[in-house]
Backbone as XML, in Angstrom:
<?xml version="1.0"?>
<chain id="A" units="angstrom">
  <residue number="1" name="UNK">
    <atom name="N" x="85.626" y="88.664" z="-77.510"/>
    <atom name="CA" x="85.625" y="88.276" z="-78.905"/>
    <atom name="C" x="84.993" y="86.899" z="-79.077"/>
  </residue>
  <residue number="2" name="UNK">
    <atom name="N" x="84.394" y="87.156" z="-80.020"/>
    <atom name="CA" x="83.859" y="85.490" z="-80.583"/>
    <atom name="C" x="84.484" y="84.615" z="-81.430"/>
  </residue>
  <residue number="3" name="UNK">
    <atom name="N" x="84.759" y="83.417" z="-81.390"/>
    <atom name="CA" x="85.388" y="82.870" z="-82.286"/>
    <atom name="C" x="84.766" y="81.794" z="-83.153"/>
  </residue>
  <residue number="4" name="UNK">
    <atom name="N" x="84.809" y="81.395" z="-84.450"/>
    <atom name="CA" x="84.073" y="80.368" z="-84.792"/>
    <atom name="C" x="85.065" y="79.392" z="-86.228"/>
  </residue>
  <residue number="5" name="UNK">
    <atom name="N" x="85.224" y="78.725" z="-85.527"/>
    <atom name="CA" x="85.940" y="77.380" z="-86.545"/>
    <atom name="C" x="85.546" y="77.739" z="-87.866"/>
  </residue>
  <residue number="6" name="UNK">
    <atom name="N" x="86.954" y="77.659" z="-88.798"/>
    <atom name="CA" x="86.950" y="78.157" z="-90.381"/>
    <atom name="C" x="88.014" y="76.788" z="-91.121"/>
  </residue>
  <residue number="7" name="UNK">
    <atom name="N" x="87.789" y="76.555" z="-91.525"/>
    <atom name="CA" x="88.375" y="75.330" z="-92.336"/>
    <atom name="C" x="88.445" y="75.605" z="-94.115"/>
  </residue>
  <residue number="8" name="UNK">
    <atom name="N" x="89.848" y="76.338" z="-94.580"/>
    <atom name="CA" x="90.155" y="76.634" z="-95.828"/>
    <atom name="C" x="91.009" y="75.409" z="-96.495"/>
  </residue>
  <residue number="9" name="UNK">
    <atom name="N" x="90.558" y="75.464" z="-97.771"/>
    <atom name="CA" x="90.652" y="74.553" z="-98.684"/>
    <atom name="C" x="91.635" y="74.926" z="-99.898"/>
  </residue>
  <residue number="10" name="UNK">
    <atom name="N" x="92.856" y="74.673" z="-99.836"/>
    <atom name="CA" x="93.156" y="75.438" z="-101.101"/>
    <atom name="C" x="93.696" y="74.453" z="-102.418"/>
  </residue>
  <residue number="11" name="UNK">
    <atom name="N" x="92.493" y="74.475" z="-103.328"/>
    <atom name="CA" x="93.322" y="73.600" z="-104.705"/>
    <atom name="C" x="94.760" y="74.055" z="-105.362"/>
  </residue>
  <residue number="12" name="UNK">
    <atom name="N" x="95.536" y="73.114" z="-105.213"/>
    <atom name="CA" x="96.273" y="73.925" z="-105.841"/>
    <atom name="C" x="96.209" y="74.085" z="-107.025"/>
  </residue>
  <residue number="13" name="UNK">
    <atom name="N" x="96.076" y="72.764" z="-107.878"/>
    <atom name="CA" x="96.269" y="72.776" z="-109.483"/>
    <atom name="C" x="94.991" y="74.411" z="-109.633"/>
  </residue>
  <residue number="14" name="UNK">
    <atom name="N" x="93.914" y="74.069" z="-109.760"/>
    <atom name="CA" x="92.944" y="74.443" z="-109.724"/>
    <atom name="C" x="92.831" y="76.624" z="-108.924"/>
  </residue>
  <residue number="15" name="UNK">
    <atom name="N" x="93.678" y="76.342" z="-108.337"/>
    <atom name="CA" x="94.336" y="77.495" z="-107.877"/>
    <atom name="C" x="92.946" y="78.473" z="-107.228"/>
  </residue>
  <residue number="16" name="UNK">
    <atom name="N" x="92.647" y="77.797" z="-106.570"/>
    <atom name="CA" x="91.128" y="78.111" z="-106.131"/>
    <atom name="C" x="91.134" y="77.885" z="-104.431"/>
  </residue>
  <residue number="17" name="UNK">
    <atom name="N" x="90.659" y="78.722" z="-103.561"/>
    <atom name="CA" x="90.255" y="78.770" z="-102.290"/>
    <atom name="C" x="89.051" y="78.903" z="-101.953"/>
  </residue>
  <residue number="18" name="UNK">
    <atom name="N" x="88.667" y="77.658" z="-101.201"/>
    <atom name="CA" x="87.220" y="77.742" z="-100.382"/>
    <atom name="C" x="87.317" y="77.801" z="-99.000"/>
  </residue>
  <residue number="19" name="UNK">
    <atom name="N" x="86.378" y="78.081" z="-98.133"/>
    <atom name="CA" x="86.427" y="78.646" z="-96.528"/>
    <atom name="C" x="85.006" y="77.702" z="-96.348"/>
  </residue>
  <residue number="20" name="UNK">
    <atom name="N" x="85.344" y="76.838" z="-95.155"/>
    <atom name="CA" x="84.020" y="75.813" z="-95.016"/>
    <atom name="C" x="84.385" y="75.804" z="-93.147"/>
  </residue>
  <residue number="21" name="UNK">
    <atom name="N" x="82.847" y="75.747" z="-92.655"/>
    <atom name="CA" x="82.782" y="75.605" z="-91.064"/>
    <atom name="C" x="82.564" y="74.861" z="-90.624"/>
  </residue>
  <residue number="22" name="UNK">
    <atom name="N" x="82.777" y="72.745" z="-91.367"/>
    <atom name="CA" x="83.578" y="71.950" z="-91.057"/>
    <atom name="C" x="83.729" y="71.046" z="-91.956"/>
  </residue>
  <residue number="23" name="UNK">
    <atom name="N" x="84.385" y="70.441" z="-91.674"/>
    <atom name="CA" x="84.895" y="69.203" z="-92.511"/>
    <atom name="C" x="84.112" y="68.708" z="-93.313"/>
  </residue>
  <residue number="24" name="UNK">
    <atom name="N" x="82.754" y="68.055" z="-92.726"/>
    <atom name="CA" x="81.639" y="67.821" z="-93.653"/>
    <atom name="C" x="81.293" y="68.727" z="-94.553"/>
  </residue>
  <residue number="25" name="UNK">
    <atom name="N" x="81.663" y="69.857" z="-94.049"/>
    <atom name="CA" x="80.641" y="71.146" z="-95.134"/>
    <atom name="C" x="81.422" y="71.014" z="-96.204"/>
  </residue>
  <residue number="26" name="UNK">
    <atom name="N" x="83.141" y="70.551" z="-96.435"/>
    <atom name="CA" x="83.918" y="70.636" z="-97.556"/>
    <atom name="C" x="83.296" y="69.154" z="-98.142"/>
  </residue>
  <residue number="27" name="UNK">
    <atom name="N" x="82.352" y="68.050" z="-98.463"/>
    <atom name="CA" x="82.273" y="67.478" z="-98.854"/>
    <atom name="C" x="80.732" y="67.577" z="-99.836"/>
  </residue>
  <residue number="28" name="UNK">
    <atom name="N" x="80.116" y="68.520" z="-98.797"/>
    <atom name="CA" x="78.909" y="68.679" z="-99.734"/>
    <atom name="C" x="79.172" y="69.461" z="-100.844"/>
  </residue>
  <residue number="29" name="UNK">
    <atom name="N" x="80.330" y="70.291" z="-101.119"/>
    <atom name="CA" x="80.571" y="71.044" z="-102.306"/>
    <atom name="C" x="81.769" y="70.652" z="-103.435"/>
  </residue>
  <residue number="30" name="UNK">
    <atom name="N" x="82.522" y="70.078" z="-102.599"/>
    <atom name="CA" x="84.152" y="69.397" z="-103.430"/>
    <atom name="C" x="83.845" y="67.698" z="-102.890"/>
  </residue>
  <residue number="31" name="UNK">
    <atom name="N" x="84.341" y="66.917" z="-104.234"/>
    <atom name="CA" x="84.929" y="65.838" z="-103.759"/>
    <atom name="C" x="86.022" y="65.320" z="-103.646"/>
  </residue>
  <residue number="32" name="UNK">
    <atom name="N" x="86.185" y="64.158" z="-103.279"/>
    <atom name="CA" x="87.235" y="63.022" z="-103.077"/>
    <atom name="C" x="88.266" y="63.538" z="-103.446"/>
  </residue>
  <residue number="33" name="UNK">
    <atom name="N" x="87.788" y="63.493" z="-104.958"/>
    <atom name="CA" x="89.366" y="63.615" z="-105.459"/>
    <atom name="C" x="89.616" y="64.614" z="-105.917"/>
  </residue>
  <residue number="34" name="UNK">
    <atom name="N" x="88.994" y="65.809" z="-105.774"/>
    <atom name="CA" x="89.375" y="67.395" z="-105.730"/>
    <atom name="C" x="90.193" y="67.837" z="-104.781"/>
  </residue>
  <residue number="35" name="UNK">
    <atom name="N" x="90.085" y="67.591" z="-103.540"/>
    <atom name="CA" x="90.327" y="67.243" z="-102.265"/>
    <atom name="C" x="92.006" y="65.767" z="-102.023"/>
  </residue>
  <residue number="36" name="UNK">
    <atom name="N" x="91.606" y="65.156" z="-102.592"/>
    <atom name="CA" x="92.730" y="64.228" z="-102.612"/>
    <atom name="C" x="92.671" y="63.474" z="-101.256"/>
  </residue>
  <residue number="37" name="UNK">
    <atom name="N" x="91.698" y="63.063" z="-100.555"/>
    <atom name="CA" x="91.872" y="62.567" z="-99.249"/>
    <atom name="C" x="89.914" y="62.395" z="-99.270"/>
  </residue>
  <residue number="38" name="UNK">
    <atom name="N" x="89.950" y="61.002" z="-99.113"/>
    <atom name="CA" x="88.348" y="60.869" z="-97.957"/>
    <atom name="C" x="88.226" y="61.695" z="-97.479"/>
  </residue>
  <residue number="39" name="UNK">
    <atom name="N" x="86.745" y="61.471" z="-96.779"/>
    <atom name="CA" x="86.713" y="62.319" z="-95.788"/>
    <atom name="C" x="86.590" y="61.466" z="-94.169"/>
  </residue>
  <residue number="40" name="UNK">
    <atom name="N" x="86.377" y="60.058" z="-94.289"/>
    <atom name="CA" x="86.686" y="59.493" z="-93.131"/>
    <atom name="C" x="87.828" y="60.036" z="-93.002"/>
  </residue>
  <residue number="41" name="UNK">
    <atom name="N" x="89.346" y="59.806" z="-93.588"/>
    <atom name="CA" x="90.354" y="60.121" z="-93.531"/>
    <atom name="C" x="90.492" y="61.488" z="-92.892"/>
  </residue>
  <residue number="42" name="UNK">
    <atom name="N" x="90.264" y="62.110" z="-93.200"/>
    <atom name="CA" x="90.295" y="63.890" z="-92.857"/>
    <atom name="C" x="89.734" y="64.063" z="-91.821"/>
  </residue>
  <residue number="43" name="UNK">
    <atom name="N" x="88.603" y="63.491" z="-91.138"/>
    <atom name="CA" x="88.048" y="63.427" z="-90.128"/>
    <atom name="C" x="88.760" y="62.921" z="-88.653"/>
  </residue>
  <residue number="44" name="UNK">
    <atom name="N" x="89.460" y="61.883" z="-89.649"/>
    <atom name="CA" x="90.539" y="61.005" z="-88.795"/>
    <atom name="C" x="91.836" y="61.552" z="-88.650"/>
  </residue>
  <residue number="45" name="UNK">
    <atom name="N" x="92.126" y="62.692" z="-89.138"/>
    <atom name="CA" x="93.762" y="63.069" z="-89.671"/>
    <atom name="C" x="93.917" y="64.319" z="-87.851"/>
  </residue>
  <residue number="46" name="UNK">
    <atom name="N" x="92.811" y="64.208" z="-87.100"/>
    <atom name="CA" x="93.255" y="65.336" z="-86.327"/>
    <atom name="C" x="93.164" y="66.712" z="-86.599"/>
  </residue>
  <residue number="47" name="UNK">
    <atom name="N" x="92.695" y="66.918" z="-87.315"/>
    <atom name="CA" x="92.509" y="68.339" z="-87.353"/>
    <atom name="C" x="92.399" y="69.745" z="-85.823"/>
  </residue>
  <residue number="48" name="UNK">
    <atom name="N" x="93.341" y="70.120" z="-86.121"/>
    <atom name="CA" x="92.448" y="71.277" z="-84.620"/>
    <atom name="C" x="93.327" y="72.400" z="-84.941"/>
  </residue>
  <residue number="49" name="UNK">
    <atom name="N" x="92.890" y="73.396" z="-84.406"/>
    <atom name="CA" x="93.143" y="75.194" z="-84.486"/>
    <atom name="C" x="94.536" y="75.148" z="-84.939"/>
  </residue>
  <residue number="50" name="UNK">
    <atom name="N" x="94.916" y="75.938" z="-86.189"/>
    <atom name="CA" x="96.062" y="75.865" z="-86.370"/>
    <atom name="C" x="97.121" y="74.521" z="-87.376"/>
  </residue>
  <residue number="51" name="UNK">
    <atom name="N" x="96.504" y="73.831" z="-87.225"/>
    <atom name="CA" x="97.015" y="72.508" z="-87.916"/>
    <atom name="C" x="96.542" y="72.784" z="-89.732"/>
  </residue>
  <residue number="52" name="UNK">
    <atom name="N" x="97.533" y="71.885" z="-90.139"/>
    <atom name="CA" x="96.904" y="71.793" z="-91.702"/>
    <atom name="C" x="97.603" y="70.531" z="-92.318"/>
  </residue>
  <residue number="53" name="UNK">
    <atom name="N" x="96.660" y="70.322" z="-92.980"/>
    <atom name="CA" x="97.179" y="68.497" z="-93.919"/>
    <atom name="C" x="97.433" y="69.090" z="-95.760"/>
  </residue>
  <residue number="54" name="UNK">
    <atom name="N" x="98.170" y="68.577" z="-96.019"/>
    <atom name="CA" x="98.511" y="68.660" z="-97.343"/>
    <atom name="C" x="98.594" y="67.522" z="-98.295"/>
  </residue>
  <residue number="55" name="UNK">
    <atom name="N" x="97.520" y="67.430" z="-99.010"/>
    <atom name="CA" x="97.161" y="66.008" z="-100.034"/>
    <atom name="C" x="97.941" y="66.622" z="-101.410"/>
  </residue>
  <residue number="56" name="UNK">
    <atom name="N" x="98.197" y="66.180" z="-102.391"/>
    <atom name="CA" x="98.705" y="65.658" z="-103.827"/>
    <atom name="C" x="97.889" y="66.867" z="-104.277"/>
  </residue>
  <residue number="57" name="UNK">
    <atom name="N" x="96.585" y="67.097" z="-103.790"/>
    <atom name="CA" x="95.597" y="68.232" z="-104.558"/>
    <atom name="C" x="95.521" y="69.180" z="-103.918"/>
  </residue>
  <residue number="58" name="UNK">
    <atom name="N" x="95.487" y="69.076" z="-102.576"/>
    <atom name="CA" x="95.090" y="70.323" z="-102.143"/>
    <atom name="C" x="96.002" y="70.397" z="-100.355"/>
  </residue>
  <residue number="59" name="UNK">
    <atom name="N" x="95.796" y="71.904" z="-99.962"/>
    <atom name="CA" x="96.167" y="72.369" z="-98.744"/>
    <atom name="C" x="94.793" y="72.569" z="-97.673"/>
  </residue>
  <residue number="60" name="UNK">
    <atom name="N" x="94.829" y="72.163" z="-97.044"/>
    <atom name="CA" x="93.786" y="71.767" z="-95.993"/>
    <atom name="C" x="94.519" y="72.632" z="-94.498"/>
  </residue>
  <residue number="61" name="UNK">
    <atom name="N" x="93.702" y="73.968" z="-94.005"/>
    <atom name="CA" x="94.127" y="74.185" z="-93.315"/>
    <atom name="C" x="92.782" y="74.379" z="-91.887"/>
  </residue>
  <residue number="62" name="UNK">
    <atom name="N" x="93.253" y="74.459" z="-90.640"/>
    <atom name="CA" x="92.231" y="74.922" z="-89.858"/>
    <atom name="C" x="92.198" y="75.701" z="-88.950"/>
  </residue>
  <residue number="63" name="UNK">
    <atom name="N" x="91.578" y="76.705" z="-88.611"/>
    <atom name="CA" x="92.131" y="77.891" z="-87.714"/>
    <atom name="C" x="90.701" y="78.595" z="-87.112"/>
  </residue>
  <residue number="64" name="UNK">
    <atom name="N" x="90.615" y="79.672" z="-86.402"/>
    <atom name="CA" x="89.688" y="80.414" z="-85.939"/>
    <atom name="C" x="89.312" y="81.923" z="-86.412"/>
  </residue>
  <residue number="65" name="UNK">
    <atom name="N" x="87.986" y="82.039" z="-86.643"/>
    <atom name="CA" x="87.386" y="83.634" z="-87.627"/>
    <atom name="C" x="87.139" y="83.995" z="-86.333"/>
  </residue>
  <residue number="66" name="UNK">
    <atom name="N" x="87.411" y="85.306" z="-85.833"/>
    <atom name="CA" x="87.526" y="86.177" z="-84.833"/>
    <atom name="C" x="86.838" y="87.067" z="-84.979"/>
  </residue>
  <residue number="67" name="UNK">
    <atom name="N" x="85.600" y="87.064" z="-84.375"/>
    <atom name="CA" x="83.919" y="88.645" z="-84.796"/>
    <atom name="C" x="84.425" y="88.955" z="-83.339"/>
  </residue>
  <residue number="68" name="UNK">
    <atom name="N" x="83.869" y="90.371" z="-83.321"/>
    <atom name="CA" x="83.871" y="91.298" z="-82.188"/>
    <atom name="C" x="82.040" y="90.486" z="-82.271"/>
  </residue>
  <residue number="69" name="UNK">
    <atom name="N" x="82.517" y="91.306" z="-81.190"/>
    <atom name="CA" x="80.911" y="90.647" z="-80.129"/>
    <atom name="C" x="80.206" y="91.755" z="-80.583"/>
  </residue>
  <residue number="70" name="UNK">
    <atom name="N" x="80.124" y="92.966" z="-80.385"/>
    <atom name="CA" x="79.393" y="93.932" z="-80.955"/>
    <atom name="C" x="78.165" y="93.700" z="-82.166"/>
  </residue>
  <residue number="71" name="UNK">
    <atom name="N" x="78.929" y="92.793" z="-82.799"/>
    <atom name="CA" x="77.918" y="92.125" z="-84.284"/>
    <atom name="C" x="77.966" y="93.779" z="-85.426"/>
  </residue>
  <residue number="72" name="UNK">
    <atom name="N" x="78.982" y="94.608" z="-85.475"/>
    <atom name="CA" x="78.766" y="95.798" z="-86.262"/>
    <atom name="C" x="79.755" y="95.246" z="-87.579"/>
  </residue>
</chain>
């Protein structure tokens, strides 16, 4: 199996979920304060498989998308 880093975003007010393949990628589309946290900060917060941070705005989680190798 293949695995590839998935990093979901969930607003809450806003009640909206995005799926980004890293940290940076959540900045070119949401900001600061959509997000509720820098992104030095977030960068800095540790993130790894499984972990998740929770800001004032949003749920920040990070985990692994699992493809069969096959590619079907």
């Amino acid at each position: 199996m293949a695995e590839t880093k998935v990093i979901w975003v969930h607003l809450i007010w806003e009640k909206k979920d995005y799926f980004f393949g890293s940290i940076s990628a959540i900045y070119d589309v949401l900001t600061e304060e959509q997000v509720g946290i820098t992104k030095s900060s977030l960068l800095h917060a540790g993130m790894r498989n499984g972990s998740s941070h929770l800001t004032k705005r949003a749920l920040i989680k990070q985990s692994r998308l699992i493809r069969s190798k096959r590619g079907v």
